[in-house]
DOGU-879302 format. One record per residue (C-alpha): residue in one letter; x, y, z. Coordinates in steps of 0.02 Angstrom, whole numbers, padded with zeros to 5 digits, always signed. Layout:
BEGIN
AXYZ
...
***
This chain:
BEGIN
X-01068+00530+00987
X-01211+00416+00938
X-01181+00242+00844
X-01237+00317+00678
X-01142+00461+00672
X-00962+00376+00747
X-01020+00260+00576
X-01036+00418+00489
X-00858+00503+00529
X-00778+00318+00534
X-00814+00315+00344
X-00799+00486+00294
X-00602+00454+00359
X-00600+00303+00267
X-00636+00384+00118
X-00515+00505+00160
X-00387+00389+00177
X-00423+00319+00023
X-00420+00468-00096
X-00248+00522-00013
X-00166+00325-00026
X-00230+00353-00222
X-00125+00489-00232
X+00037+00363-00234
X-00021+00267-00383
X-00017+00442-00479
X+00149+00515-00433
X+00274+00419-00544
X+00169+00464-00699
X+00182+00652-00625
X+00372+00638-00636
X+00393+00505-00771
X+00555+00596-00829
X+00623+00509-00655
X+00620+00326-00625
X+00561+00225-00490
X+00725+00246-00387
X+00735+00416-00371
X+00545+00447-00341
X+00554+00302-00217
X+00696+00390-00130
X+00620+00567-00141
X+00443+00499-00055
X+00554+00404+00072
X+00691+00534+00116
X+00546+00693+00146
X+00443+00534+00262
X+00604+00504+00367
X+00627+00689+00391
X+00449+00710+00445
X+00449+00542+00560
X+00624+00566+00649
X+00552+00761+00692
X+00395+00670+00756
X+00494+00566+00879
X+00629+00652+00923
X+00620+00711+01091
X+00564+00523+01131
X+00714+00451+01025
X+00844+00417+01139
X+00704+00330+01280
X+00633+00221+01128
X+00841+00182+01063
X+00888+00116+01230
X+00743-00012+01232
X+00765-00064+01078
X+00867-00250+01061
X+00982-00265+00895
X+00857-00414+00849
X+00712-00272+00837
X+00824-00148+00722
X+00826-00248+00608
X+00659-00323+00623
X+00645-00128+00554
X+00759-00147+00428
X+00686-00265+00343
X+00495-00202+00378
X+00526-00033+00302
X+00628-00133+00138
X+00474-00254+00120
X+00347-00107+00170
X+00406+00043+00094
X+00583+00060-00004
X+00568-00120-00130
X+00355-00099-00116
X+00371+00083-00200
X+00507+00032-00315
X+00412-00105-00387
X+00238+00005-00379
X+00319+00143-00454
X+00387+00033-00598
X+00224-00084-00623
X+00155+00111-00654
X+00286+00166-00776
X+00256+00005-00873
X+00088-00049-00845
X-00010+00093-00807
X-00119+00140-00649
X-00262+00046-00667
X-00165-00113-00699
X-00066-00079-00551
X-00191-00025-00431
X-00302-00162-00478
X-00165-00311-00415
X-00141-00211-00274
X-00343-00194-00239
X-00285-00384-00174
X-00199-00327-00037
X-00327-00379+00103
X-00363-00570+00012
X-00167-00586-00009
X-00118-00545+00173
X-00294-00646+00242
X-00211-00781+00131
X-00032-00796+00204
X-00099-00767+00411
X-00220-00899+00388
X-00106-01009+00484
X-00104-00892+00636
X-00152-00948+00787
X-00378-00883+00767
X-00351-00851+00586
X-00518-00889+00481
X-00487-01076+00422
X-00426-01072+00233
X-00565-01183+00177
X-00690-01036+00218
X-00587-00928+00096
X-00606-01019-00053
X-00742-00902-00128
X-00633-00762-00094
X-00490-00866-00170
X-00590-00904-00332
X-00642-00714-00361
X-00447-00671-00310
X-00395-00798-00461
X-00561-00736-00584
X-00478-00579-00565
X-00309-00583-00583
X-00355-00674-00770
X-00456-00511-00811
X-00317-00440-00767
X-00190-00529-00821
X-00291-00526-01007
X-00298-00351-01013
X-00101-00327-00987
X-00056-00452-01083
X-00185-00541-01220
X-00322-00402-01236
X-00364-00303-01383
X-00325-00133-01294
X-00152-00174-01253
X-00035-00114-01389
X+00135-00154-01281
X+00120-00337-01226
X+00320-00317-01160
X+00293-00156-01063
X+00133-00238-00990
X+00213-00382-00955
X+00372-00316-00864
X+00226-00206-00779
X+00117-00350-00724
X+00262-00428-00646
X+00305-00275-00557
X+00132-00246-00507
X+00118-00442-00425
X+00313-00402-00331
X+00248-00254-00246
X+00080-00350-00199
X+00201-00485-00131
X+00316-00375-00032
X+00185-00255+00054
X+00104-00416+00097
X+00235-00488+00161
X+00256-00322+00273
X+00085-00326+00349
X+00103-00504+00395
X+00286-00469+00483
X+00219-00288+00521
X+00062-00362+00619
X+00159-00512+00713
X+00304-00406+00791
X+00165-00293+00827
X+00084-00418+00915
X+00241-00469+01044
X+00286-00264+01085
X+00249-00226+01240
X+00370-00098+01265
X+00327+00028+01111
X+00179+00106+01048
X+00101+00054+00881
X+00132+00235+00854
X+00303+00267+00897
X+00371+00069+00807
X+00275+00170+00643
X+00364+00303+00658
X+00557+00225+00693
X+00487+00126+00529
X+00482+00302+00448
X+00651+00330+00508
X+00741+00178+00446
X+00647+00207+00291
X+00734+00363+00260
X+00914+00284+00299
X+00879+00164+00173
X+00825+00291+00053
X+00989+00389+00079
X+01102+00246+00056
X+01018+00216-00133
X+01064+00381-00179
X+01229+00317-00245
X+01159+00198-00323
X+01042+00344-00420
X+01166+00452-00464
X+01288+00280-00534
X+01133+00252-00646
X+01144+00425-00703
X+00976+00475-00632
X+01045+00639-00597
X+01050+00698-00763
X+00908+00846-00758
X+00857+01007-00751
X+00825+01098-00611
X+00620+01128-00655
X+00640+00922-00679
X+00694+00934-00497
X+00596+01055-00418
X+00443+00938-00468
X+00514+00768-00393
X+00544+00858-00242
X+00359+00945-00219
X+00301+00782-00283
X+00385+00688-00152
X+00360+00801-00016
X+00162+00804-00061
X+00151+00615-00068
X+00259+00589+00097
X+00148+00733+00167
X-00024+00687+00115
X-00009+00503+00075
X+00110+00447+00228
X+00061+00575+00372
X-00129+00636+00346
X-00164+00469+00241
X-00090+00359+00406
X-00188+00479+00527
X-00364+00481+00439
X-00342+00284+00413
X-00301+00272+00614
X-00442+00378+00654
X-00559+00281+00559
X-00505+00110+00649
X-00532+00192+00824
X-00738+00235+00738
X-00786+00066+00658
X-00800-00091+00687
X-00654-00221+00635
X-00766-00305+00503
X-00804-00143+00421
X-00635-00068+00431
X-00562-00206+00292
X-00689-00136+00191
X-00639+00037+00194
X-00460-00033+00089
X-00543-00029-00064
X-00581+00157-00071
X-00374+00159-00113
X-00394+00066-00273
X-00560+00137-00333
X-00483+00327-00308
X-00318+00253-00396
X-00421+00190-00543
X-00503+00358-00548
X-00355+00452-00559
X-00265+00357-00677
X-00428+00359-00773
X-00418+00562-00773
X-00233+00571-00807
X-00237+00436-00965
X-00425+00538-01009
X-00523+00366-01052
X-00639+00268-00986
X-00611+00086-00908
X-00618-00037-01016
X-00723-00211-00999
X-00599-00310-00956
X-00534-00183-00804
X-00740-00168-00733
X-00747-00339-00723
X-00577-00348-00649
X-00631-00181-00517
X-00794-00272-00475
X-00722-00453-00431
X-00593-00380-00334
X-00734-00271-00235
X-00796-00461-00226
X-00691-00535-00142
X-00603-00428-00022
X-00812-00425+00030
X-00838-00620+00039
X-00651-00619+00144
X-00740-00492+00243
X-00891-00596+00271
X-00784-00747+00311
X-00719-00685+00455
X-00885-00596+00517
X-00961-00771+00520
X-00814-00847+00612
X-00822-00715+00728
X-01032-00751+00750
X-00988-00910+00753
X-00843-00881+00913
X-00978-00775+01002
X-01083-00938+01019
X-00969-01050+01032
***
């Protein structure tokens, strides 16, 4: 396969990737009869199915070389990562909308860049202070157009939203950072198999909320109201958490490091789409300008870290 066409394929999965990942921006307004617990614990309970049938005839191998410090090193990666990220997402949705939502998460790569800048070869954060700037121009488009702008006719739900929307930022953040340093010191698991017991513990913890669910009366509904959740859930878990994770894995093994950040954004412009479609309006001012400085600076944090990597080549 020639360089062109490995570029080719590398960003045709990217875009893959992207359109599926969309996908879990629009679920909770599919099922907005549910809140975000039990759609949180529907996504989470079909992914832990599908992951502990993935790695089950390595399980008990993986188990016995597994120390209690690194359980719950996954308890707490697949809370920050998965079960409290989706909770808050799912709310910030319900509240805010999807393009509010997706657009604080469009962040992602800045935030996590951001908090790892003190790692040991991290890009200095001096040389991130463009990025920084468009970050902050941003988030105050953003921030206007939940809570101050013209368009917005519930300030409170938009601001509960917001808040929601800037939690789940924080906590899947805070999972890539953790995610990517325990990563880092493994030497006796596979990236592939430590993703997968993630799955696993993912769906524990989505089984011990449903108590909490049904306490909250979330099981009060009709059994059409349930057969939806559940193809919902088993489609996002499906396409979003399996194929999404695969194409996106695929894609890193095709392109080059610098050019694989890029490839993150494709998630929040297919989010804005379909909340776009589902809500049937265009974007307003406000959310283009917010869309095209977060395209910004993910790019400039992107470029930032090609030039310290020229700059390591000659050094």
């Amino acid at each position: 396969m020639t360089d062109g066409t490995k570029t080719l394929a590398g960003v045709a999965c990217g875009v893959g990737a992207g359109a599926l990942w969309g996908l879990v921006f629009l679920a909770p307004e599919l099922v907005g009869e549910f809140g975000p617990l039990p759609i949180t614990i529907g996504r989470y309970l079909f992914y832990g199915v599908l992951s502990l049938g993935l790695i089950a005839p390595r399980w008990r191998g993986l188990a016995r070389r597994l120390t209690r410090r690194e359980w719950l090193a996954l308890a707490w990666l697949a809370l920050a990562g998965n079960t409290l990220y989706y909770l808050l997402l799912s709310a910030a949705v319900q509240t805010g909308g999807i393009a509010m939502t997706s657009l604080v998460i469009g962040f992602l790569p800045v935030a996590v860049t951001i908090v790892g800048s003190r790692d040991d070869g991290a890009v200095p954060l001096g040389r991130l202070l463009p990025s920084i700037a468009l970050c902050a121009a941003g988030a105050v488009c953003i921030g206007w157009q939940a809570l101050g702008g013209p368009e917005s006719g519930r300030s409170g739900s938009q601001a509960v939203g917001l808040l929601c929307a800037i939690g789940a930022l924080a906590s899947w953040t805070t999972y890539a950072v953790g995610n990517s340093r325990w990563l880092a010191r493994l030497d006796h698991v596979s990236a592939h198999d430590w993703n997968l017991l993630t799955g696993v513990v993912t769906g524990a913890q989505a089984s011990a909320l449903i108590p909490a669910a049904l306490a909250l009366g979330e099981g009060r509904h009709d059994a059409a109201a349930w057969g939806r959740l559940a193809v919902v859930a088993a489609g996002v878990a499906v396409l979003a958490s399996i194929l999404g994770n695969l194409l996106w894995n695929k894609m890193s093994r095709l392109l080059p490091l610098t050019l694989v950040g890029q490839m993150i954004l494709f998630e929040t412009l297919f989010a804005l789409i379909y909340g776009f479609l589902w809500e049937r309006r265009l974007p307003t001012a406000l959310e283009g300008a917010a869309f095209v400085l977060v395209v910004l600076s993910v790019t400039s944090c992107i470029f930032a870290h090609r030039k310290a990597e020229a700059l390591g080549a000659h050094a």
